[in-house]
C-alpha positions as CSV (number, residue, x, y, z in Angstrom):
1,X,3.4,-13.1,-16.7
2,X,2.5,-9.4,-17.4
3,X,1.3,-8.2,-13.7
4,X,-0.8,-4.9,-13.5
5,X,-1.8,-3.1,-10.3
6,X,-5.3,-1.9,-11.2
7,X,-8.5,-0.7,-9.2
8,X,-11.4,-3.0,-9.3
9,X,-14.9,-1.6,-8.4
10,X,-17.9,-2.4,-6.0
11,X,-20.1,-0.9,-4.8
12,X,-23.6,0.5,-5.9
13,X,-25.1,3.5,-8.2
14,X,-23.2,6.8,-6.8
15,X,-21.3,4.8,-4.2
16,X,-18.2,3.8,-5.4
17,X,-15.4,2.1,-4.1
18,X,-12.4,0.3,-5.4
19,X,-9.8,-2.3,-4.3
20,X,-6.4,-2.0,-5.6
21,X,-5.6,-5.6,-6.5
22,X,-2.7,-7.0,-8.9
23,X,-4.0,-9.0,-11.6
24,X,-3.2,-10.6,-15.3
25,X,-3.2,-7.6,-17.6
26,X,-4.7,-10.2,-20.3
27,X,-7.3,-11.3,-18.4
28,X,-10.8,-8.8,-17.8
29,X,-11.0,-6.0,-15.4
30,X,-13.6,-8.4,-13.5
31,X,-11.6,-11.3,-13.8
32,X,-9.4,-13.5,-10.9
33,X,-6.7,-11.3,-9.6
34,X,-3.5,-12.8,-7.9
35,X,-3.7,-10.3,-4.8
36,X,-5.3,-7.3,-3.1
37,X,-3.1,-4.5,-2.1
38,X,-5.5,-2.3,-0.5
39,X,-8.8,-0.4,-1.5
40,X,-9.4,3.6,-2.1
41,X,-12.6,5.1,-1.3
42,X,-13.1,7.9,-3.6
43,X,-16.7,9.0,-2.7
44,X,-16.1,9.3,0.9
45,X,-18.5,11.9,3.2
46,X,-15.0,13.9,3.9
47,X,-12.3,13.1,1.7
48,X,-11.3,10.7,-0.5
49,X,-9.5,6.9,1.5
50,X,-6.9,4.8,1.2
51,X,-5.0,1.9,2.4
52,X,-2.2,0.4,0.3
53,X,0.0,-2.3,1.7
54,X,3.4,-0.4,0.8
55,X,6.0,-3.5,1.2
56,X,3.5,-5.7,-0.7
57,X,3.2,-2.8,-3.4
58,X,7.1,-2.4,-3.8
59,X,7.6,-6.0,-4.4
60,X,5.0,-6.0,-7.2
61,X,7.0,-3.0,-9.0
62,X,10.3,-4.5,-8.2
63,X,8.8,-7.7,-9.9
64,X,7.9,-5.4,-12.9
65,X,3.8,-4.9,-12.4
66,X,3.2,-2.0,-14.2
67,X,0.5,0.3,-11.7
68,X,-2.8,2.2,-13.5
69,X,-2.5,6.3,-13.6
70,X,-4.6,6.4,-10.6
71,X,-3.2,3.4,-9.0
72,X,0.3,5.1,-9.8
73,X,-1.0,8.8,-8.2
74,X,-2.4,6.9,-5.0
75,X,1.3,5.1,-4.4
76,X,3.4,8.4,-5.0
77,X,1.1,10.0,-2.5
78,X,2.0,7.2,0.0
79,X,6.0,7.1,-1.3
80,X,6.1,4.1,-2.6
81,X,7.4,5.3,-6.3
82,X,9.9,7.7,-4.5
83,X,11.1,4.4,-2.5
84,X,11.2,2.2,-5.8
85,X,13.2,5.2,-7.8
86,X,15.5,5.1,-4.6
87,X,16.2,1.9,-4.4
88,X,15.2,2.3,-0.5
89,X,12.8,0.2,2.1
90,X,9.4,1.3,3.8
91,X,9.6,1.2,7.1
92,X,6.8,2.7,9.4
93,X,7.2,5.9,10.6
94,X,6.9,5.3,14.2
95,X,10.6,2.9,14.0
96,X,12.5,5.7,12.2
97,X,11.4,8.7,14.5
98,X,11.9,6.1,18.2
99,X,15.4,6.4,19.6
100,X,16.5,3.2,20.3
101,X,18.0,4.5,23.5
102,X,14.6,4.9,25.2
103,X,13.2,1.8,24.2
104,X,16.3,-0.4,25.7
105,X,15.9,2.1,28.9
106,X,12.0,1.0,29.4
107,X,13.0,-2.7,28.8
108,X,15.6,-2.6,31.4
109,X,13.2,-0.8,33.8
110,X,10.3,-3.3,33.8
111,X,12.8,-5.5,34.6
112,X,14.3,-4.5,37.6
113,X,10.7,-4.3,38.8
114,X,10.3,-7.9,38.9
């Protein structure tokens, strides 16, 4: 099946906002879709948002989904192209910068407590 990762709009007159969803790329824009990714709020009071499910994402490419040019600018900005190109998982950030050290030092802590 040719997959496409695409932005599919709601909203109302001058209030826009999109969800990033993988569909058929023969079927219509308004059409079923096979799964949402995230959604991208361009018209935002501050700036533009965004949520993309990055693992979800990556599996799509890897399967060979082919991303629109502003689906494709909103997943470089998160990393997910550089990861694909790479060959590399997405982990959060908060696992890679934690020493493991200090987390097996709190676990043994709490349970001497006890």
């Amino acid at each position: 099946m040719a997959t496409v990762i695409r932005l599919r709009r709601g909203g109302r007159t001058h209030a826009p906002y999109y969800r990033i969803v993988v569909a058929d790329s023969r079927k219509r824009v308004r059409g079923p879709v096979i799964e949402e990714l995230g959604y991208y709020h361009p018209a935002s009071p501050n700036e533009p948002k965004y949520k993309v499910d990055g693992p979800r994402a990556l599996e799509w490419l890897k399967c060979g989904a082919k991303p629109s040019p502003t689906v494709r600018n909103l997943l470089s900005k998160e990393g997910i192209l550089e990861a694909k190109a790479t060959g590399r998982s997405l982990t959060p950030a908060a696992e890679e910068t934690a020493p493991p050290e200090a987390s097996a030092s709190a676990e043994e802590t709490s349970g001497s407590e006890s």
